[in-house]
DOKOL-728607 format. One line per field, with one value per residue (C-alpha): residue number from 1; residue in three letters; x, y, z. Coordinates in Angstrom, 1 decimal. Example, Ala and Ser with C-alpha at 12.3 -4.5 7.8 and 13.67 -1.06 7.14 Angstrom:
<pts>
nr <- (1;2)
rest <- (ALA;SER)
px <- (12.3;13.7)
py <- (-4.5;-1.1)
pz <- (7.8;7.1)
</pts>
This chain:
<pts>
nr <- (1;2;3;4;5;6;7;8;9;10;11;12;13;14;15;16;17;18;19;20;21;22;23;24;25;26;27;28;29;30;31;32;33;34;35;36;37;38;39;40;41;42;43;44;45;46;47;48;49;50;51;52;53;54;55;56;57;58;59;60;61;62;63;64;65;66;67;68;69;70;71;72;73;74;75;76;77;78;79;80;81;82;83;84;85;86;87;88;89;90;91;92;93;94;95;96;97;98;99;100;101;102;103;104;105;106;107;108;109;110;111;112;113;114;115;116;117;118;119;120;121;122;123;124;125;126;127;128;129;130;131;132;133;134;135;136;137;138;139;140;141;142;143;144;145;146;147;148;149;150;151;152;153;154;155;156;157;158;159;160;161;162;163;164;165;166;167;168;169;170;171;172;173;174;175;176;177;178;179;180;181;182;183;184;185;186;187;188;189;190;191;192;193;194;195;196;197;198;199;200;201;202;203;204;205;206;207;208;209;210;211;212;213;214;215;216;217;218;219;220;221;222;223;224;225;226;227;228;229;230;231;232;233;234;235;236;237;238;239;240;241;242;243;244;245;246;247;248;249;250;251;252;253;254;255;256;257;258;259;260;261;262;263;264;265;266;267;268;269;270;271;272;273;274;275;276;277;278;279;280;281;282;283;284;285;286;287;288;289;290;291;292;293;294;295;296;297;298;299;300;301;302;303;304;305;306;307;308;309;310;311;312;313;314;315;316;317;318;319;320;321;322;323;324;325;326;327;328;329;330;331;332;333;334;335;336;337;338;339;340;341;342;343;344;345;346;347;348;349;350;351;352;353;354;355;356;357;358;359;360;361;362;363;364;365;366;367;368;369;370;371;372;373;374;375;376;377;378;379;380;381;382;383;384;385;386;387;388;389;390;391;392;393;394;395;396;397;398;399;400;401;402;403;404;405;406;407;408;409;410;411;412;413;414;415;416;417;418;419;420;421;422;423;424;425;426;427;428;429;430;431;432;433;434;435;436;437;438;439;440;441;442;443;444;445;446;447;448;449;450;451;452;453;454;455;456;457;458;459;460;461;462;463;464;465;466;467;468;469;470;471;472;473;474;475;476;477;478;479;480;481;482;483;484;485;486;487;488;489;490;491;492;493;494)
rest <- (UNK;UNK;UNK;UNK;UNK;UNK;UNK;UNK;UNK;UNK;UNK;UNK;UNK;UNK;UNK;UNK;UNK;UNK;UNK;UNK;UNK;UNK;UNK;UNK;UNK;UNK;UNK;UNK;UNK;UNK;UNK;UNK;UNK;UNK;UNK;UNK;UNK;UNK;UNK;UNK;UNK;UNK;UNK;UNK;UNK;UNK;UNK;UNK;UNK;UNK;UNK;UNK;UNK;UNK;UNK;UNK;UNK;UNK;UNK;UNK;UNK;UNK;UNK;UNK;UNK;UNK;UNK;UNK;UNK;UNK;UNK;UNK;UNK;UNK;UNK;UNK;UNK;UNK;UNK;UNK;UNK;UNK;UNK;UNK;UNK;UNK;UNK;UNK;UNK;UNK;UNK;UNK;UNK;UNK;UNK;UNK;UNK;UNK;UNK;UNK;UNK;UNK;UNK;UNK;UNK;UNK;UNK;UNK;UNK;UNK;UNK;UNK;UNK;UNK;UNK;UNK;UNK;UNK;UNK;UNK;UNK;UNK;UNK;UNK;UNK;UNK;UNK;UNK;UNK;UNK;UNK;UNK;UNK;UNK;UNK;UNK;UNK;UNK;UNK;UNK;UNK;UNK;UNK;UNK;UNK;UNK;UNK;UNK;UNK;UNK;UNK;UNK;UNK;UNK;UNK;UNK;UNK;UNK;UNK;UNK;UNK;UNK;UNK;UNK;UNK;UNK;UNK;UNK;UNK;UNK;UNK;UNK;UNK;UNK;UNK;UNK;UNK;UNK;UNK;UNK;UNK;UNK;UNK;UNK;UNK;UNK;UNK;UNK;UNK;UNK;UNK;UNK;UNK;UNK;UNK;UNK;UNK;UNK;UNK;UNK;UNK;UNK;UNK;UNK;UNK;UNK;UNK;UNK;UNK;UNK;UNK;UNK;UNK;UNK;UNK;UNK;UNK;UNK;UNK;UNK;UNK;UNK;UNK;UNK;UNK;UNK;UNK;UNK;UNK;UNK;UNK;UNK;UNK;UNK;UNK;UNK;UNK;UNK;UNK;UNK;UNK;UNK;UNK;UNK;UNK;UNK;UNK;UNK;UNK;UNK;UNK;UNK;UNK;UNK;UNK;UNK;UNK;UNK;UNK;UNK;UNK;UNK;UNK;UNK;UNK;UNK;UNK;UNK;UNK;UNK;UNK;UNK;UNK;UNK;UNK;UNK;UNK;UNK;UNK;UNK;UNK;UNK;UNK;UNK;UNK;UNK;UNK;UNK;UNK;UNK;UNK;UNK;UNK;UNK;UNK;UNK;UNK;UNK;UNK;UNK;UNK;UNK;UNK;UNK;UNK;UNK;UNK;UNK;UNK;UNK;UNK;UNK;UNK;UNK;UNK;UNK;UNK;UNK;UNK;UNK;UNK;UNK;UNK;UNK;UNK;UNK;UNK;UNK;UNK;UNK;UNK;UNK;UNK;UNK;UNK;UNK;UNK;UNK;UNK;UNK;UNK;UNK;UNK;UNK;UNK;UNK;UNK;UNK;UNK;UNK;UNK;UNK;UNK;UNK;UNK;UNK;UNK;UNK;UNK;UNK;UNK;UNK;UNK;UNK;UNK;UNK;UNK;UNK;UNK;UNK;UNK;UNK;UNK;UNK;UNK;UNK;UNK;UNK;UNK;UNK;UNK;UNK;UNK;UNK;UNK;UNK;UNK;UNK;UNK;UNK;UNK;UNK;UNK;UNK;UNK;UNK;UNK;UNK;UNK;UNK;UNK;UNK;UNK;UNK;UNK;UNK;UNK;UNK;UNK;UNK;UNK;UNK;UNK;UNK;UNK;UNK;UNK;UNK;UNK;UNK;UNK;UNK;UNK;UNK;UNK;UNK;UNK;UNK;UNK;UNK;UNK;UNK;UNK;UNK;UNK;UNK;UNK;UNK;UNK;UNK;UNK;UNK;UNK;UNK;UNK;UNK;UNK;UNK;UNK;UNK;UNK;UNK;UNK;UNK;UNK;UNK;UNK;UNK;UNK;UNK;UNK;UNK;UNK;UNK;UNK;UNK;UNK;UNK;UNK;UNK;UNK;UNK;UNK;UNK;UNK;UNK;UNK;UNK;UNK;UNK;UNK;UNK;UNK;UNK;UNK;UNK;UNK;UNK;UNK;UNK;UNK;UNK;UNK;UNK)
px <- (10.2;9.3;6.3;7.9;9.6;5.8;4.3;6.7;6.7;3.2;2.6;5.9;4.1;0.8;2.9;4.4;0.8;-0.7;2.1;1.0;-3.1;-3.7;-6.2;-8.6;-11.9;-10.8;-8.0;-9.7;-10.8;-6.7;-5.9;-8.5;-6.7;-3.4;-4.4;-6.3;-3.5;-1.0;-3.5;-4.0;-0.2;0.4;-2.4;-0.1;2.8;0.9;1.0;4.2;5.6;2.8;4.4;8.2;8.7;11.2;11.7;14.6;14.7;16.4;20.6;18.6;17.8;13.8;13.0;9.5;8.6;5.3;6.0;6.2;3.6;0.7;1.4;2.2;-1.5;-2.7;-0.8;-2.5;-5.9;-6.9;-5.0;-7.3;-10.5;-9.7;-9.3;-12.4;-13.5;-10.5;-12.4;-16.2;-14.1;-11.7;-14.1;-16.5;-13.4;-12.6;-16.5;-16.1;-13.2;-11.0;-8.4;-7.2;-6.6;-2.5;-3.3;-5.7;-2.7;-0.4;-2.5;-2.8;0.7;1.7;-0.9;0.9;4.0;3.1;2.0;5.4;7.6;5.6;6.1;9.7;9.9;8.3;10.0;13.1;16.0;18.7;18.3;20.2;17.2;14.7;15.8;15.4;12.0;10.7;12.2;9.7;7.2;7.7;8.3;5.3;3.6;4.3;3.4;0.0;-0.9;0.1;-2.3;-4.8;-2.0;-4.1;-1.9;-2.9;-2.2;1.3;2.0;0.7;3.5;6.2;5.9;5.4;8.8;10.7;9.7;9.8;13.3;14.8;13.6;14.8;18.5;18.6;17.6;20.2;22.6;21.1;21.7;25.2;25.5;24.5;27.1;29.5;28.8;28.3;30.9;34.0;31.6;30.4;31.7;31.4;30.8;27.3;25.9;26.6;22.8;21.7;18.7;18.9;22.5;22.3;19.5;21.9;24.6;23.4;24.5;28.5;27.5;28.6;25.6;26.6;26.9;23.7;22.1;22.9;21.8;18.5;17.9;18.6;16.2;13.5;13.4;13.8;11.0;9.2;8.8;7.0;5.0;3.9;5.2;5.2;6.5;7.5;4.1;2.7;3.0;0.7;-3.2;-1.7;-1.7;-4.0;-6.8;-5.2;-4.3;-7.1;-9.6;-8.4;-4.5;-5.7;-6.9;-4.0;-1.6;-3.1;-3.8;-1.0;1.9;2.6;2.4;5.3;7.4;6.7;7.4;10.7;11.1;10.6;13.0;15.8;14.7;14.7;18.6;19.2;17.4;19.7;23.1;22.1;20.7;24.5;24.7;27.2;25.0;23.3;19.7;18.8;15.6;16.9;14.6;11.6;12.0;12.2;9.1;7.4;8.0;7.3;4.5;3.1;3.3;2.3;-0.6;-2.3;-1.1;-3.5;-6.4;-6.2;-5.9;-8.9;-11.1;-9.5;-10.2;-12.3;-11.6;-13.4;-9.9;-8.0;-9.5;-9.4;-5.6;-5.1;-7.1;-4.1;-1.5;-3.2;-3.4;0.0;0.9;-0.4;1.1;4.2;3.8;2.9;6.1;7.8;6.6;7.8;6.8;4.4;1.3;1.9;3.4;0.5;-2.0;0.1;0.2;-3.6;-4.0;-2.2;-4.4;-7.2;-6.6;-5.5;-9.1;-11.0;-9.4;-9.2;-13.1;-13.4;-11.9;-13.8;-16.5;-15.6;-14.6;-18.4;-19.6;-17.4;-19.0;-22.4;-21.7;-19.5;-16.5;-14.5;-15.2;-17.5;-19.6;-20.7;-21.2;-24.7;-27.7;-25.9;-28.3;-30.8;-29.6;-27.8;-28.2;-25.8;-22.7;-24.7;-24.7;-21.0;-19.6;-21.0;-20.2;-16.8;-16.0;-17.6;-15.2;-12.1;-13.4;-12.8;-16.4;-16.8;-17.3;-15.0;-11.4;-10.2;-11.5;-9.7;-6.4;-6.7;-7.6;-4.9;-2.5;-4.3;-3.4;0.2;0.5;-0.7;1.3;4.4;3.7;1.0;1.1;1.3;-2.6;-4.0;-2.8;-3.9;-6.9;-7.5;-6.1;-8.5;-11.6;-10.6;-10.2;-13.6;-15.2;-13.3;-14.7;-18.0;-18.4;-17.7;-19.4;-23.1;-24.3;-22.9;-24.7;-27.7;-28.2;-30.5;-29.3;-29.6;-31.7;-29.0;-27.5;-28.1;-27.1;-24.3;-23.0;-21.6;-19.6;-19.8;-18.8;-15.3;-16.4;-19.0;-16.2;-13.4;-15.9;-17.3;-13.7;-13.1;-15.9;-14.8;-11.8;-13.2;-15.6;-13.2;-9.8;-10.2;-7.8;-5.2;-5.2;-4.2;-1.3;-0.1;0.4;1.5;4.5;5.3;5.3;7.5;10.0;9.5;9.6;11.6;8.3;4.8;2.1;-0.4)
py <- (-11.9;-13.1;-12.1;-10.6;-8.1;-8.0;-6.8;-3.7;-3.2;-2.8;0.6;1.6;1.8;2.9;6.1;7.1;6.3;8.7;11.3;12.1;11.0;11.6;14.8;13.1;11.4;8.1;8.1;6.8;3.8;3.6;3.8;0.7;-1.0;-1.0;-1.6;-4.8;-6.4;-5.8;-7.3;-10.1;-10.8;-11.1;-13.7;-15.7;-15.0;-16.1;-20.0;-19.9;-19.5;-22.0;-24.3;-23.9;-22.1;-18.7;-17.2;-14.6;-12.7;-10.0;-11.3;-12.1;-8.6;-9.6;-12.1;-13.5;-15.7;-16.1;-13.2;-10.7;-12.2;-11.8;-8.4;-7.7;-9.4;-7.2;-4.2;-4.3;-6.0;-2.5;-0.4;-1.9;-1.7;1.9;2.5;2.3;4.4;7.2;7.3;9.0;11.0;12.6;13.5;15.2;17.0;17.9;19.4;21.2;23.1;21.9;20.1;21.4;19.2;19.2;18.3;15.5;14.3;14.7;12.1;9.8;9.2;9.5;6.6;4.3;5.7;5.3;1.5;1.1;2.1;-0.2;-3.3;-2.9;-2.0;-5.2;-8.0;-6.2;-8.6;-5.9;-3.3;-0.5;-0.7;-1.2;2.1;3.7;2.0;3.4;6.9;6.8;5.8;9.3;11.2;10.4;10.7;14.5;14.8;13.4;15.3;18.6;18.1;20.8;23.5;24.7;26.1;23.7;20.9;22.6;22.9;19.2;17.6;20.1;18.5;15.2;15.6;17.0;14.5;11.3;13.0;13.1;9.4;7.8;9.3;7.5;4.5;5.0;5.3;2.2;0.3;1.4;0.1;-3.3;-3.3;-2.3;-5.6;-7.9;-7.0;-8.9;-11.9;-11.8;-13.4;-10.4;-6.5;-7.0;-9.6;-7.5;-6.0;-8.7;-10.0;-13.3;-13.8;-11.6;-14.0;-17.2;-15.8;-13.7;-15.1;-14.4;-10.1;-8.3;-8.4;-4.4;-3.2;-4.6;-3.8;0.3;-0.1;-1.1;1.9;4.1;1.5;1.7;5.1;6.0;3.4;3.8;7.6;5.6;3.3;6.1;5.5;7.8;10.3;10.3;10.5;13.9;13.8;11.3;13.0;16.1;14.2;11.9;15.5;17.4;14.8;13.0;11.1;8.2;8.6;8.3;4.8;3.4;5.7;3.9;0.8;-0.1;2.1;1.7;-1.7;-1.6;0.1;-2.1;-4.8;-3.4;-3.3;-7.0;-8.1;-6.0;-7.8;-11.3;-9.9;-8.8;-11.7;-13.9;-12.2;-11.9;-15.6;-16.9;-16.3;-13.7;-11.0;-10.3;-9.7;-11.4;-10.1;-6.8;-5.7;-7.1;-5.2;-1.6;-2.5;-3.9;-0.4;2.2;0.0;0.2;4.1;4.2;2.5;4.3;7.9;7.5;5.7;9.1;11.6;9.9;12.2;15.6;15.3;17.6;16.8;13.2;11.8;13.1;10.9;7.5;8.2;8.2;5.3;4.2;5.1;3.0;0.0;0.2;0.3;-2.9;-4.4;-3.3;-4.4;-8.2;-8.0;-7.3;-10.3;-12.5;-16.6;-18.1;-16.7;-13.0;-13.3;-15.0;-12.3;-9.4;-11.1;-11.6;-8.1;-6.3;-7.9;-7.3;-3.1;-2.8;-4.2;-2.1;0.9;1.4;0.6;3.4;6.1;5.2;5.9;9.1;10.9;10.0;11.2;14.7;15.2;14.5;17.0;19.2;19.2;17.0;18.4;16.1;18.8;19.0;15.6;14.7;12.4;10.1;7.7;9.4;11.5;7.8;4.9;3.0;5.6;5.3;2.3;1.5;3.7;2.1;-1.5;-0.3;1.3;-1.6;-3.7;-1.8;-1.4;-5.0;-5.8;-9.8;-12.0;-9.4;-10.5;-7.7;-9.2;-12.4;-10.5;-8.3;-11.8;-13.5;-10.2;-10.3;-14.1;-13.8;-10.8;-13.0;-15.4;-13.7;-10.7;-10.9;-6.9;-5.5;-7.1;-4.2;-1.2;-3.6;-3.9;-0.2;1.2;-0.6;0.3;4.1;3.9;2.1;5.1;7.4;6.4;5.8;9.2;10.6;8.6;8.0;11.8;11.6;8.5;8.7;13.1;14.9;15.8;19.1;20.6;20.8;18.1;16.2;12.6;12.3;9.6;6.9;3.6;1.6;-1.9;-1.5;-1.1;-3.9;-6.1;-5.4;-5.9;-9.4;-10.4;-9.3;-11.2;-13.9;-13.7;-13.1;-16.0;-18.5;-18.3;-19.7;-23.0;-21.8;-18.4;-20.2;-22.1;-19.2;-17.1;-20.0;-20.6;-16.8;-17.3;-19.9;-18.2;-15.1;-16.6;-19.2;-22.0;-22.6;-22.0;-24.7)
pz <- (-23.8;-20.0;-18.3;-15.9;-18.7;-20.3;-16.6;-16.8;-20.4;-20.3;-18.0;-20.1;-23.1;-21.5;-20.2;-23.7;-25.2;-22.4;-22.6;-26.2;-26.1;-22.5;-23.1;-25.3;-24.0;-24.8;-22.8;-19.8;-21.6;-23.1;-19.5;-18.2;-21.5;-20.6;-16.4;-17.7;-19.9;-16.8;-15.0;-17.2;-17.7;-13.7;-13.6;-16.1;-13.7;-11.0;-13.0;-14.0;-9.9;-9.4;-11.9;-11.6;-8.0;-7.9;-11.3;-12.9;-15.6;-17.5;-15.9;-12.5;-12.5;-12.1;-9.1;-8.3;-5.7;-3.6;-1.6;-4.1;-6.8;-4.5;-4.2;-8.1;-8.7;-5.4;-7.4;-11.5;-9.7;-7.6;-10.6;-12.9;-10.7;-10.1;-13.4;-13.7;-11.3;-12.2;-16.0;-15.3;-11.9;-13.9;-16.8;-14.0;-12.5;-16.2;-16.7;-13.5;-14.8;-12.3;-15.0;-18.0;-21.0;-20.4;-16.4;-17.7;-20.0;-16.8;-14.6;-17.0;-17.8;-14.1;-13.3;-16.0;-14.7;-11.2;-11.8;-13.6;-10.0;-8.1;-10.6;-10.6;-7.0;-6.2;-9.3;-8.8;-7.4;-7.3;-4.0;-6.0;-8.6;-5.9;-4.4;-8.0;-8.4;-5.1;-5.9;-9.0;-7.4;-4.8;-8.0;-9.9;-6.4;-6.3;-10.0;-9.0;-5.8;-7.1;-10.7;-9.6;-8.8;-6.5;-3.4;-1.1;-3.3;-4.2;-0.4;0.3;-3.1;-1.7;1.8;0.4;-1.9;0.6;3.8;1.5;-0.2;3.3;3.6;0.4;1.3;4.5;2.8;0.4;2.9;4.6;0.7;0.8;4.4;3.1;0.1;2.1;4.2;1.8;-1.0;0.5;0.1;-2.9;-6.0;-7.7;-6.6;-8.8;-6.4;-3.4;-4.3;-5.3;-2.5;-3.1;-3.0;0.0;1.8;0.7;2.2;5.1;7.9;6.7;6.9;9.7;11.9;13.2;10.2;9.4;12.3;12.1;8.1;9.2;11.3;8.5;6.1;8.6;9.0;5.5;4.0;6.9;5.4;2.4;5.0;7.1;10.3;13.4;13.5;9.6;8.4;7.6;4.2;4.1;5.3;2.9;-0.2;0.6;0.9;-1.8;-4.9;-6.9;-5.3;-7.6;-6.4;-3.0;-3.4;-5.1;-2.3;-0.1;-1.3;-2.7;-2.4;0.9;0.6;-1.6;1.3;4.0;1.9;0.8;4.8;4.8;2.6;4.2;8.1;6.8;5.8;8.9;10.7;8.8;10.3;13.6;13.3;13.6;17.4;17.5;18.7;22.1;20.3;17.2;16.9;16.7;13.5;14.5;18.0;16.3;13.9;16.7;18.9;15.5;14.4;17.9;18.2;15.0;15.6;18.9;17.3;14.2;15.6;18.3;15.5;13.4;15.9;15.1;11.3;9.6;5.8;4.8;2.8;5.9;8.7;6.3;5.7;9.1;9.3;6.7;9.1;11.7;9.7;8.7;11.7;12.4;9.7;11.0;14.2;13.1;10.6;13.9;16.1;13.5;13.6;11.2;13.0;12.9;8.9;7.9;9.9;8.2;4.7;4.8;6.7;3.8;0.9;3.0;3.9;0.1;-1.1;1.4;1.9;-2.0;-2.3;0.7;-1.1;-4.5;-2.5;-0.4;-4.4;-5.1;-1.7;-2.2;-5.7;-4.1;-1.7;-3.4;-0.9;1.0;4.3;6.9;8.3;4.3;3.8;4.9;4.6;1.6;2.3;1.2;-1.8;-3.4;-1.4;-3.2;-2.2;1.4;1.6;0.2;2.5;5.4;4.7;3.7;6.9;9.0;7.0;7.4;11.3;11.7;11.7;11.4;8.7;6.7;6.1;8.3;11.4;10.3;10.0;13.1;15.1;14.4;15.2;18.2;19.0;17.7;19.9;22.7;22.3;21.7;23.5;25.7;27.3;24.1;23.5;25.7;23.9;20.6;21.5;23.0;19.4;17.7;19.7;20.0;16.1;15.4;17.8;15.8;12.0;13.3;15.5;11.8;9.4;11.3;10.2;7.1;6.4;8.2;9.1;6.8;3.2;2.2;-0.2;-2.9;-2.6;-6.0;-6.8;-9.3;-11.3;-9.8;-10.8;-7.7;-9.5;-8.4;-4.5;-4.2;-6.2;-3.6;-0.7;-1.9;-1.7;1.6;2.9;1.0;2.8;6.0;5.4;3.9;2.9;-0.4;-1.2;-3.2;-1.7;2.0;-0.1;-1.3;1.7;3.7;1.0;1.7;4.9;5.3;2.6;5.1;9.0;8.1;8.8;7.7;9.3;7.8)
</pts>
């Protein structure tokens, strides 16, 4: 058996194990078990492309390369860490009478489950199982916000299934596009879905065809990614589902969409490469404009939210946007920012919502005007909420600021009129966050207000990376995102 077969086999088995055990009090700790081994098993992955380049497995139905292993050790790292945080969150939700034992079982074989999508969503090398992977992924989504059954959370999976439904059938149609382009060139009608026989031979596809598929694969996974103006699903979900769904939502799920976006442009880039078409750049022109918009709509709304899990989802929103947006503008400078920019979000905005679950069971409630005075009541939730948001702020020496920079200079470079509306998103977002967070920090606590139980490992953890990050990009970390780089923009950057 590969690794590669081992990293999905694993959440496999931890889903059957948590379909039948998933009630009892050990099943957090069967949960952490299973996230660690994945966890473990990509880091052997991780030598193996190290060792020996691009790998297949399973009939070339698996592909790894450096683009999609730092994202499948990104994936099991914050599903572990989380893990560990989901354990004393869900037993507290449990106590509170807000799960029963068959809704416990539920979550816990949806987060297996759930891990299990985003594995094979990211190792898969055929787009047809791709689309299945990511259709998992939404299903086991809907499963996960909707576990309370409370009618709020009900409304919030209903709009999720039925916005992200929509989407994933104009991606489909986008896939079909794509075969239908690329099936009079293949050897066989199997490699027509095949990416890399696509990216070999992409410059002999119709550059039309693939140029009206990508509209459909942009909107559709940009449903996933949360772009303008597909994204309302995502603040819903984000304020009704488990605090511990929220962080690996938006940590690492959308992450899996905008990298399926990625693979599709570099297809597209290759067709219109061959000179034939009035605007190569085509792609990265639309994910430059919705990443944009995208961008200045969320760091506005940030200031209308009322519900604590609501404003950082937006905050999300805005930093996929931005993500986007460097995709879009292409060249070595802007991948690498986005690359680093997407490890960097998917550390701190997962340690950000570990923290906001303990700050709403501190309080009791999600809502901000509730939320008061956490330095004082537990200064370590206090205190990890702040750093967490000064780091997702772009505060320097945290990796974010690094990231942001260097969108900032690609943009310049590139682009230089789209740096003022940069640069004016991310201040009106940084107002936004802090106008919120300073009294729930800093105002007085009131006098019920109790300090709970907290496990704030997995925070500080993610947070010493970033600054890490931010400080120094470690050695081998650099190698690696320069090699997806180049694999991605066609050059290196260092």
């Amino acid at each position: 058996m590969t690794i590669q077969s081992l990293i999905l086999l694993l959440p496999l088995l931890g889903m059957a194990a948590l379909a039948i055990i998933g009630h009892r009090p050990a099943a957090g700790w069967i949960n952490i078990l299973f996230c660690a081994a994945t966890f473990a098993a990509s880091l052997a992955l991780v030598f193996q492309v190290l060792d020996h380049g691009s790998l297949f497995a399973l009939h070339q139905l698996l592909y790894v390369d450096a683009v999609n292993v730092y994202l499948i050790v990104l994936t099991a790292f914050i599903a572990l860490t989380t893990s560990l945080f989901s354990r004393p969150y869900m037993a507290h939700e449990v106590s509170q009478g807000r799960l029963s034992d068959a809704r416990l079982r539920l979550y816990h074989a949806m987060y297996q489950g759930f891990m299990l999508a985003m594995l094979a969503a990211l190792s898969s090398n055929n787009l047809g199982i791709l689309w299945v992977a990511v259709e998992g992924a939404t299903l086991t989504t809907v499963l996960l916000v909707s576990v309370y059954r409370t009618p709020e959370a009900v409304e919030a999976a209903w709009k999720y299934f039925i916005l992200c439904g929509v989407g994933i059938a104009l991606a489909l149609f986008g896939t079909v596009l794509v075969y239908f382009a690329a099936a009079k060139f293949m050897p066989t009608a199997g490699d027509a879905l095949s990416w890399t026989e696509l990216h070999h031979r992409a410059a002999l596809l119709d550059p039309v065809v693939l140029s009206i598929a990508f509209v459909f694969l942009l909107v559709g996974y940009g449903t996933k990614v949360g772009l303008v103006p597909m994204h309302q699903w995502l603040p819903d979900a984000h304020s009704e589902g488990p605090t511990p769904m929220s962080a690996i939502l938006s940590g690492l799920l959308l992450n899996v969409a905008l990298y399926t976006l990625v693979r599709f442009k570099m297809l597209v880039d290759g067709s219109l490469a061959n000179g034939s078409h009035h605007n190569p750049a085509l792609a990265g022109h639309m994910m430059i404009g919705f990443g944009i918009i995208t961008f200045l709509t969320a760091a506005l709304l940030i200031h209308r939210q009322r519900d604590i899990k609501r404003m950082y989802s937006y905050s999300s929103i805005e930093h996929m946007g931005l993500m986007t947006f460097a995709f879009g503008v292409g060249g070595p400078l802007a991948t690498f920012a986005a690359l680093v920019h997407m490890m960097t979000h998917s550390l701190t905005k997962s340690a950000i919502f570990i923290t906001v679950g303990h700050a709403s069971h501190i309080a009791a409630s999600q809502r901000m005007d509730k939320i008061r005075g956490l330095i004082r009541t537990q200064p370590a939730v206090g205190w990890g909420l702040l750093i967490a948001t000064a780091a997702i702020c772009g505060f320097p020496p945290f990796g974010v600021f690094t990231s942001e920079f260097l969108v900032l200079s690609a943009a310049m470079k590139s682009w230089p009129w789209l740096t003022v509306p940069l640069v004016i998103g991310l201040v009106v977002g940084f107002a936004g966050l802090f106008r919120h967070l300073h009294p729930m920090v800093y105002g007085a606590a009131p006098e019920n207000q109790q300090a709970v139980r907290v496990n704030m490992l997995p925070v500080f953890l993610h947070l010493l990376l970033v600054l890490w990050i931010g400080l120094s990009i470690p050695a081998f970390l650099a190698a690696w995102f320069d090699q997806a780089t180049h694999m991605i923009s066609g050059s290196a950057l260092l």
